[in-house]
C-alpha positions as a printed NumPy array, in Angstrom:
array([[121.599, 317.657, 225.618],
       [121.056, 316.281, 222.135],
       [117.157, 316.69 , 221.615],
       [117.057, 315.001, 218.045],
       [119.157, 311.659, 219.149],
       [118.132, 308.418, 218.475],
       [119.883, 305.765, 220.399],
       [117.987, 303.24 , 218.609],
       [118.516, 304.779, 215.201],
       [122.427, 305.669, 215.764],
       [122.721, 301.633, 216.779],
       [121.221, 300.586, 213.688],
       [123.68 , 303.042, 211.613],
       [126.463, 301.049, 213.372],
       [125.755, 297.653, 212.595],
       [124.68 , 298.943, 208.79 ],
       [128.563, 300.045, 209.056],
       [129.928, 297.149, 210.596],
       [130.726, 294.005, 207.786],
       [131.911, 291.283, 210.052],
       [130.205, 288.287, 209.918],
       [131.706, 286.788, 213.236],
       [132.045, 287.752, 217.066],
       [135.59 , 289.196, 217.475],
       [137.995, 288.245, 220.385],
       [140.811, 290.496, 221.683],
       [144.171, 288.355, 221.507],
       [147.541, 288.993, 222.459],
       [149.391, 285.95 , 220.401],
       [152.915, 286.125, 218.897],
       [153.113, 285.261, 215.543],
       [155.283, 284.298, 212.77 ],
       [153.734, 286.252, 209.214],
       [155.171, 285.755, 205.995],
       [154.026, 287.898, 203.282],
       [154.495, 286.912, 199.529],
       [158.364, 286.243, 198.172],
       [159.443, 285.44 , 202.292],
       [159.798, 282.106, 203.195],
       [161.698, 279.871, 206.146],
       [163.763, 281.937, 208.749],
       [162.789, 285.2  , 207.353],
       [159.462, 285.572, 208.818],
       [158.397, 288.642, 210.695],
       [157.721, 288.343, 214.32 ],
       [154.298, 289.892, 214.649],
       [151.429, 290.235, 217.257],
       [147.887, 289.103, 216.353],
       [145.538, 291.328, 218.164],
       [142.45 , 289.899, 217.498],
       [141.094, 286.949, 215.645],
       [136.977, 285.552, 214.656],
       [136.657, 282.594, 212.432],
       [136.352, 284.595, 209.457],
       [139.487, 287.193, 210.131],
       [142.277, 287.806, 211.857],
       [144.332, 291.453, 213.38 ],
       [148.204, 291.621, 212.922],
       [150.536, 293.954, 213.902],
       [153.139, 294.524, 211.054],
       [156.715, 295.873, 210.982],
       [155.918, 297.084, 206.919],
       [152.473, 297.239, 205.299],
       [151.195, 295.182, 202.738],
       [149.453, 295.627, 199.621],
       [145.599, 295.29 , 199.961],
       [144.674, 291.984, 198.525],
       [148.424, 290.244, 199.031],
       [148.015, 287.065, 200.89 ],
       [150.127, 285.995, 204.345],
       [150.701, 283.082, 206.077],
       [150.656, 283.136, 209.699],
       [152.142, 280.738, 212.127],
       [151.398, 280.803, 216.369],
       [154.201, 281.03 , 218.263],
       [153.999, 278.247, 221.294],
       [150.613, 277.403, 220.543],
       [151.205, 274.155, 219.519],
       [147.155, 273.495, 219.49 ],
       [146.549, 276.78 , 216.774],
       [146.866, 276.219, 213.128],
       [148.566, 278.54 , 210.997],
       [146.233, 280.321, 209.123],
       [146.367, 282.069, 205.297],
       [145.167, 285.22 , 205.183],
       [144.108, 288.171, 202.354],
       [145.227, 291.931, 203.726],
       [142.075, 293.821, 203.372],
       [143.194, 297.035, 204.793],
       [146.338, 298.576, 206.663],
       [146.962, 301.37 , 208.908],
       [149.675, 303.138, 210.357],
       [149.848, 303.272, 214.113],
       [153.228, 304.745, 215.722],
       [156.114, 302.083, 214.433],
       [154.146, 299.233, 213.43 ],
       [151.587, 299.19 , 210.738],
       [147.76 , 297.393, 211.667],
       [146.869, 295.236, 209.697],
       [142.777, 293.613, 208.72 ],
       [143.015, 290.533, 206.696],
       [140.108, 287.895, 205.757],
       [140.841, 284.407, 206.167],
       [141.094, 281.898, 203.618],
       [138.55 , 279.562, 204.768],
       [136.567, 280.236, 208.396],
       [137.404, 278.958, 211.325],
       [135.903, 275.529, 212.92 ],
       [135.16 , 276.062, 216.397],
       [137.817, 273.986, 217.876],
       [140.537, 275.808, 215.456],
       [139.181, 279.112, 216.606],
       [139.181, 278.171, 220.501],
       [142.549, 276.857, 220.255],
       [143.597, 280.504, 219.115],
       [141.802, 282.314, 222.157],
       [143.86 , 280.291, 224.451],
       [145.312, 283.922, 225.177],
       [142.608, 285.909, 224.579],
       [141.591, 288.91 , 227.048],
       [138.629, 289.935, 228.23 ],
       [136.631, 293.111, 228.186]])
């Protein structure tokens, strides 16, 4: 179909693109996220979609600044540690913006396993 293509060479240009420095897992996890100036009770209710030990996914009712940092707290996942995060990119996506932030410090393993205690497969 394609004569000229390269599976090997169109792999390569993939990973060249891709920055992440940890495996990604697929998470459904409620969330409490509190961007800078929101403190206490008024914390968003958010969805973290998927989290590594060097970055996390969160669904957002509002985007953030590039750069601003959150805290984010698990909801009933007593085991999880909240996490502090820097917004590295956001995105639009229907009613609720996507948001890619870096953590502050990575992940140990038993931090990071305590987080995929809802994580999905495939």
């Amino acid at each position: 179909m394609y004569p000229d293509f390269d599976p090997a060479a169109a792999s390569a240009a993939l990973q060249a693109v891709e920055s992440r420095s940890a495996t990604r897992y697929r998470v459904l996890q409620r969330c409490h996220v509190r961007p800078p100036g929101v403190g206490g009770a008024d914390a968003w209710r958010c969805i973290v979609f998927s989290v590594s030990a060097t970055g996390v996914g969160v669904t957002l009712p509002l985007p953030i600044e590039r750069g601003a940092e959150v805290d984010l707290e698990p909801w009933n996942l007593p085991a999880a540690p909240p996490l502090r995060a820097r917004v590295v990119y956001t995105s639009r996506l229907e009613f609720v913006w996507l948001a890619g932030c870096e953590l502050s410090r990575r992940l140990t393993d038993e931090e990071l396993a305590a987080w995929l205690a809802t994580a999905t497969t495939g």
